[in-house]
C-alpha positions in Angstrom: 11.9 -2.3 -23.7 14.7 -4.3 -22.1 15.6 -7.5 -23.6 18.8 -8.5 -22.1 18.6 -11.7 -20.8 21.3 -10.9 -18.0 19.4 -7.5 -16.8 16.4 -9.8 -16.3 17.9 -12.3 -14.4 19.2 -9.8 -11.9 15.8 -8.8 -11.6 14.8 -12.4 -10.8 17.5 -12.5 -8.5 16.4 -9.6 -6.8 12.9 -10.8 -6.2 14.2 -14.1 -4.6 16.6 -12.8 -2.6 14.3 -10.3 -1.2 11.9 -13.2 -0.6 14.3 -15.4 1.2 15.3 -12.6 3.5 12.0 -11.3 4.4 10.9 -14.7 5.3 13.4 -15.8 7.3 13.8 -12.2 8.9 10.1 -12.1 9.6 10.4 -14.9 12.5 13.3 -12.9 14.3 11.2 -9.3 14.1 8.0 -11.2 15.5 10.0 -11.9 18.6 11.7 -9.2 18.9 8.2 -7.1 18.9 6.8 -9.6 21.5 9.7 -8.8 24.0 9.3 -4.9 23.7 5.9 -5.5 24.2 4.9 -4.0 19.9 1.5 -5.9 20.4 -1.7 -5.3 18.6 -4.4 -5.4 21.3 -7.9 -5.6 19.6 -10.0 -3.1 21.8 -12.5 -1.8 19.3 -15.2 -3.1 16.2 -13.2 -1.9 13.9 -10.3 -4.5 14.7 -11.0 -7.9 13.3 -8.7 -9.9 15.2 -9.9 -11.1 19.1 -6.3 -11.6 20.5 -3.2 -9.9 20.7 -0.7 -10.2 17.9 2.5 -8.7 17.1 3.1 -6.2 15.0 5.9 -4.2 13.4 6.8 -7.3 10.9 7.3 -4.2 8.1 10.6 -4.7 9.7 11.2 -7.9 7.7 10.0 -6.1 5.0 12.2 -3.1 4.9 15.2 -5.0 5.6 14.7 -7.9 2.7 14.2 -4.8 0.5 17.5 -2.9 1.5 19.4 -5.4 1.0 18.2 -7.0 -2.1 17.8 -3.5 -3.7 21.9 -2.6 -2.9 23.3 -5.8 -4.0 21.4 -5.6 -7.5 21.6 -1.8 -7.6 25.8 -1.1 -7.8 24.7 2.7 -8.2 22.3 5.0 -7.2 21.6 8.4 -8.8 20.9 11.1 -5.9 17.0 11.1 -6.6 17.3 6.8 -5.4 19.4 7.9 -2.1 16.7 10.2 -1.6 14.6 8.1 -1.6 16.6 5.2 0.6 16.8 8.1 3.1 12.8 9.0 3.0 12.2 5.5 3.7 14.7 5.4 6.9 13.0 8.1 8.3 9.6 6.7 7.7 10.7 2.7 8.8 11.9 4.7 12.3 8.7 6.6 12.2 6.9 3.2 12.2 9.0 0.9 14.8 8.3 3.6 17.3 4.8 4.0 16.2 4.3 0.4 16.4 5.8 0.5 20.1 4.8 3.3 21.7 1.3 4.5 19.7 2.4 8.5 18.1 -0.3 11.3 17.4 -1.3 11.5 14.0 -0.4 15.1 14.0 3.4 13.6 14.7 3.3 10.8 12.3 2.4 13.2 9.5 5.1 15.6 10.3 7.8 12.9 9.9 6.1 11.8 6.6 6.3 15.3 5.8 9.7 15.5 6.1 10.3 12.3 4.7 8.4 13.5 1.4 10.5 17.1 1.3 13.8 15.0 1.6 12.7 13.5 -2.1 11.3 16.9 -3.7 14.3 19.1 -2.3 17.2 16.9 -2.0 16.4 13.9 -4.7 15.2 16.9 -6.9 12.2 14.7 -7.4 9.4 16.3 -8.5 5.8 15.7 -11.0 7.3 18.7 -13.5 4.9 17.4 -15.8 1.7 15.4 -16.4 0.4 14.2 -19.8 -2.5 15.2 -21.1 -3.9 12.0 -23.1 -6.5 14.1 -25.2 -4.0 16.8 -26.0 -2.5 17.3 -29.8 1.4 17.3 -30.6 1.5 21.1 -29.4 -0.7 20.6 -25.9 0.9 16.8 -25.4 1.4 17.7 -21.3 0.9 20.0 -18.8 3.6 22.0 -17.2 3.2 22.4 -13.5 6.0 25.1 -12.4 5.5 25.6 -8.9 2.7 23.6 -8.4 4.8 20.9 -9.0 6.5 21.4 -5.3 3.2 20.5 -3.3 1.6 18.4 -5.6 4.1 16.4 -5.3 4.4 16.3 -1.3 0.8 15.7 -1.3 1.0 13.0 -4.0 3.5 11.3 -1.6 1.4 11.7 1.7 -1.9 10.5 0.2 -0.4 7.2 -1.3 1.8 6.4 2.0 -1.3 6.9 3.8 -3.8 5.5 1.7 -1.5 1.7 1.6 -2.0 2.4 5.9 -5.6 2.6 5.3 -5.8 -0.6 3.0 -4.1 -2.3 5.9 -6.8 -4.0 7.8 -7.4 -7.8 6.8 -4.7 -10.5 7.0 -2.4 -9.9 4.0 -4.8 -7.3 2.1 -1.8 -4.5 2.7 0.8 -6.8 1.9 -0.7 -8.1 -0.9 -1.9 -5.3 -2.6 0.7 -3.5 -2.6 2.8 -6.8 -3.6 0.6 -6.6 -7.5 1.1 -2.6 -8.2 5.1 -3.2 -7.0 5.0 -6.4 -9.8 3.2 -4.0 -12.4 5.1 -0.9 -11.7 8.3 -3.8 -12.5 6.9 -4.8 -15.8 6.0 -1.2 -17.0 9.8 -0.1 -15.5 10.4 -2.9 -17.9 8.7 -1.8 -20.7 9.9 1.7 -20.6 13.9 1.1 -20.0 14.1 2.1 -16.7 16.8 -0.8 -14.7 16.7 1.1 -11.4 13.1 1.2 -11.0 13.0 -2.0 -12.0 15.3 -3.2 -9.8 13.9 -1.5 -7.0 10.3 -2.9 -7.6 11.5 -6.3 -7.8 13.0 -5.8 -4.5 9.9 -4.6 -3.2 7.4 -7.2 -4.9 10.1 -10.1 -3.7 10.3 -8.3 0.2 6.0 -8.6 -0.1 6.1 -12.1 -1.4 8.1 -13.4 1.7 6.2 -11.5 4.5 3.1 -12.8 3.3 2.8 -16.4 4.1 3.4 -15.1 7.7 0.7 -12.0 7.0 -1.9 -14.3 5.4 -5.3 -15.1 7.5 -4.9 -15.9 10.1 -2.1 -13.7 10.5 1.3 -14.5 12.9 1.8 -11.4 12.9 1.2 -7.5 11.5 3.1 -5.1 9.5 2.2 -3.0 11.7 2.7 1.1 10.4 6.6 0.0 10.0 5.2 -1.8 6.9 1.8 0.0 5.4 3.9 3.6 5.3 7.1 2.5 3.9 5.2 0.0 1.2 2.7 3.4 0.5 5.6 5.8 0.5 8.0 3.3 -1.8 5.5 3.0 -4.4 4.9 6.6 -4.3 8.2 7.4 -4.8 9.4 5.2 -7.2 6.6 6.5 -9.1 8.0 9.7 -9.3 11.2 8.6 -9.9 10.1 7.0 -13.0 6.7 7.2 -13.9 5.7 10.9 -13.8 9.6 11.5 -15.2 8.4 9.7 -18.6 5.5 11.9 -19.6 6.4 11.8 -23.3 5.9 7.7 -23.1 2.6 7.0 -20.7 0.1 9.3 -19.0 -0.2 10.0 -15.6 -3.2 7.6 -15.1 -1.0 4.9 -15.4 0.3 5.4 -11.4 -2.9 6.1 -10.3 -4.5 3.3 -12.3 -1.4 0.8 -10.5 -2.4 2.5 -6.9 -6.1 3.0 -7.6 -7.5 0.3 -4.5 -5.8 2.4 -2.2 -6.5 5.4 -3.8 -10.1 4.9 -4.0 -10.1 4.0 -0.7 -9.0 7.1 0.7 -10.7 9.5 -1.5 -14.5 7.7 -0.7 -13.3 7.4 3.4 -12.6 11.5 2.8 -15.5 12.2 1.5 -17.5 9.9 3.5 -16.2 11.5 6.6 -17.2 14.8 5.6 -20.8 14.3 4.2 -21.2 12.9 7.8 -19.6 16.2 9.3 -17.0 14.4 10.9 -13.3 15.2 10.7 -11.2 13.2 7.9 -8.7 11.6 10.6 -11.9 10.0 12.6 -11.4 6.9 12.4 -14.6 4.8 11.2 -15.6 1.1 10.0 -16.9 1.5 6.5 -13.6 1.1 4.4 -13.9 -1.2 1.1 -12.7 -3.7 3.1 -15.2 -3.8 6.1 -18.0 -3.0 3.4 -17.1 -6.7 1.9 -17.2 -8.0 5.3 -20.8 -6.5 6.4 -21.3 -8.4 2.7 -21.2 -11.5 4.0 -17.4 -12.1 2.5 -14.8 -14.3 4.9 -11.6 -12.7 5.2 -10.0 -14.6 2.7 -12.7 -14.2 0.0 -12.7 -10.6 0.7 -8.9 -10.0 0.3 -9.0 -11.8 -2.6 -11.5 -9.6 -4.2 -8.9 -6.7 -3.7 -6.9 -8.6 -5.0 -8.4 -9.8 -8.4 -9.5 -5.5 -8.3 -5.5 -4.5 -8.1 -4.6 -7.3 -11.2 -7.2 -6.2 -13.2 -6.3 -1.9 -12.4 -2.4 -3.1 -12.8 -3.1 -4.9 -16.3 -4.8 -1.9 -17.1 -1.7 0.4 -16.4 0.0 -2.0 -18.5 -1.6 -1.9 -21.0 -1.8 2.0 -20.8 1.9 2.1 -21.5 1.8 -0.4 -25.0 -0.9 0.6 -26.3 -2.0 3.7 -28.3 -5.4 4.1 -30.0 -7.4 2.2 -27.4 -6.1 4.1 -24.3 -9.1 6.2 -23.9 -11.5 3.0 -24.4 -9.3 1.6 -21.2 -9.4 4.5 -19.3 -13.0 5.6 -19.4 -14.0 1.7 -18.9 -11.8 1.6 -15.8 -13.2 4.6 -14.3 -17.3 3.4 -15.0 -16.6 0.1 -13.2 -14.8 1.5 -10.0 -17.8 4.3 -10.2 -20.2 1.4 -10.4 -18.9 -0.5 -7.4 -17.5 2.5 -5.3 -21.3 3.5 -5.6 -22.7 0.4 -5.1 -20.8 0.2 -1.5 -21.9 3.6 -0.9 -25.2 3.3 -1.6 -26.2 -0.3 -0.5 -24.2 -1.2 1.6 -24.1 -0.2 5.4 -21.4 -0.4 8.0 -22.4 -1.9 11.1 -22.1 0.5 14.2 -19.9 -0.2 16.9 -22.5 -1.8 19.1 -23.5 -4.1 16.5 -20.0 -5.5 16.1 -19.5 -5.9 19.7 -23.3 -7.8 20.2 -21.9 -10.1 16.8 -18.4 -10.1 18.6 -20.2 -11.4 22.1 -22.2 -13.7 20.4 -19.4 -15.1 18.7 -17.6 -15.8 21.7 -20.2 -17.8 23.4 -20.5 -20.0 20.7 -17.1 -20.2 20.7 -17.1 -21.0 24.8 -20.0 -23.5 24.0 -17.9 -26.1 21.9 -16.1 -28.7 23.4 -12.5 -27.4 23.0 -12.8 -24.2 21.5 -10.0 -22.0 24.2 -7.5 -20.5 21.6 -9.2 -17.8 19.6 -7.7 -17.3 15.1 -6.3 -14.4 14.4 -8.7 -12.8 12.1 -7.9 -9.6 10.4 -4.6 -6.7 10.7 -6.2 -4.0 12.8 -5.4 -0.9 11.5 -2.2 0.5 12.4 -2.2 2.3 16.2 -2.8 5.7 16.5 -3.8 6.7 12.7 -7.6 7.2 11.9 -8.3 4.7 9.0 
């Protein structure tokens, strides 16, 4: 555990200065997107929002980050500048996304190089998972060449499942701002500055997007912002959290990730029990199920919210603890099981025409009231061009 009082002051420092700069920065970007026309045009249910907004504020994002993480950072090992360089490719990937709308099949071979620039040139890979139930002799389990795509596929499904996430006003953002504050503490706990250093920079770049990301929304992060947030936290991950498999076990990432990853495993499966393909886009993520609910925006994010604190703690304590980790896990995995099946179960989507009918009759009560002309950005759509 890291104690020095000067180490965590950089770490503070590193958290507000990302802050400042990706609040100030975020005003620049938004016009910026408006004059090369990066707009999010609500033209389906499954956007929340009922007039155009712009997107691509993961600029703001990225660049409080860079920044913050360089100053605080003096030196990088080569698996870090792997990483920096993964997340160039991906921030590109996303401005032109965000502009010009790419194929998914396009926008997965970018992340795919993105993800092979960590495992072959940062030498980054998950050698090595612990087995929490195992004895002193069986205390992990050695991947060998598994570890190659397990690894690339750990670092798709997280990039992709934050761009799922990312469809209320600051659920993305905000989300992804608790597991980059946990993964800090745990970097903490464990005696690993970069990491720490890094996720400070990311929780602080979160923390000053979001008062322009929070409902209603001035503008989206756009895919510049849900990839590089998904594949930052995958990465660092790596970088520290799989590499320590003689101090925490490998639940502890996905416990920190495990909205997102829930998400995208239940939007999977769902997809497939209905014989559709896993890239169709649909309406019945976690998110839109709280909606159908009966949840406002705001109640609903903060329900992911509370969900991502309570996983994060749970990682946390994952890390300190010894004889009660089991008691934690098995606890954490009934309660999501009991709500991801009470979503599944009781809860239905409404179909596209249903949203538009609620949508119509929405906007003639709107019409009807004595004033009512500009519509309130509701939620972030979903990024263009990528089935969520």
């Amino acid at each position: 555990m890291i104690f020095d009082v000067s180490f965590l002051f950089r770490v503070g420092a590193a958290v507000l200065v990302s802050a400042v700069l990706s609040f100030l920065l975020t005003l620049p970007v938004k016009r910026l997107a408006v004059r090369i026309g990066a707009m999010d045009v609500p033209k389906d249910a499954r956007r929340m929002h009922n007039k155009p907004i712009p997107r691509m504020g993961g600029m703001a994002i990225f660049l409080g980050f860079l920044v913050s993480a360089l100053v605080f950072t003096p030196q990088m090992d080569r698996g870090l500048f792997a990483i920096l360089l993964g997340a160039v490719l991906i921030v590109v990937l996303g401005v032109v996304d965000d502009k010009c709308t790419l194929s998914a099949k396009t926008k997965l071979l970018v992340q795919l190089l993105a993800a092979a620039v960590i495992v072959f040139y940062g030498d980054l890979r998950i050698d090595r998972l612990t087995n929490p139930f195992g004895s002193s002799l069986y205390s992990y389990w050695d991947l060998g060449l598994w570890a190659y795509p397990i690894t690339i596929i750990w670092i798709l499904a997280i990039t992709n499942a934050v761009n799922f996430i990312d469809g209320l006003d600051g659920l993305a953002c905000g989300v992804s701002g608790i597991s980059s504050i946990n993964l800090m503490i745990i970097a903490l706990l464990v005696s690993n500055g970069q990491d720490a250093i890094w996720m400070a920079a990311l929780t602080g770049a979160c923390i000053g997007f979001l008062p322009h990301n929070f409902n209603p929304a001035k503008i989206f992060m756009g895919d510049t912002g849900s990839n590089f947030l998904g594949f930052m936290l995958a990465a660092v991950s790596i970088h520290g959290l799989f590499k320590a498999y003689t101090v925490i076990s490998f639940l502890v990432p996905i416990l920190l990730l495990g909205l997102p990853i829930f998400d995208i495993c239940f939007a999977v499966i769902r997809r497939l029990a209905h014989g559709q393909s896993p890239m169709q886009a649909d309406r019945g993520h976690f998110h839109h199920r709280l909606i159908d609910m009966g949840f406002s925006q705001r109640q609903s994010v903060s329900i992911a919210y509370v969900l991502t604190g309570i996983l994060g703690l749970s990682a946390v304590l994952l890390t300190v603890s010894g004889a009660v980790k089991t008691m934690i896990m098995l606890s954490v995995i009934l309660v999501l099981g009991a709500v991801g099946m009470h979503f599944i179960l009781r809860t239905r989507p409404r179909t596209g025409n249903q949203a538009t009918a609620q949508q119509e009759e929405a906007s003639d009560a709107d019409a009807a009231q004595p004033g009512a002309g500009e519509p309130t950005a509701g939620a972030e759509a979903d990024g263009a061009g990528t089935a969520k």
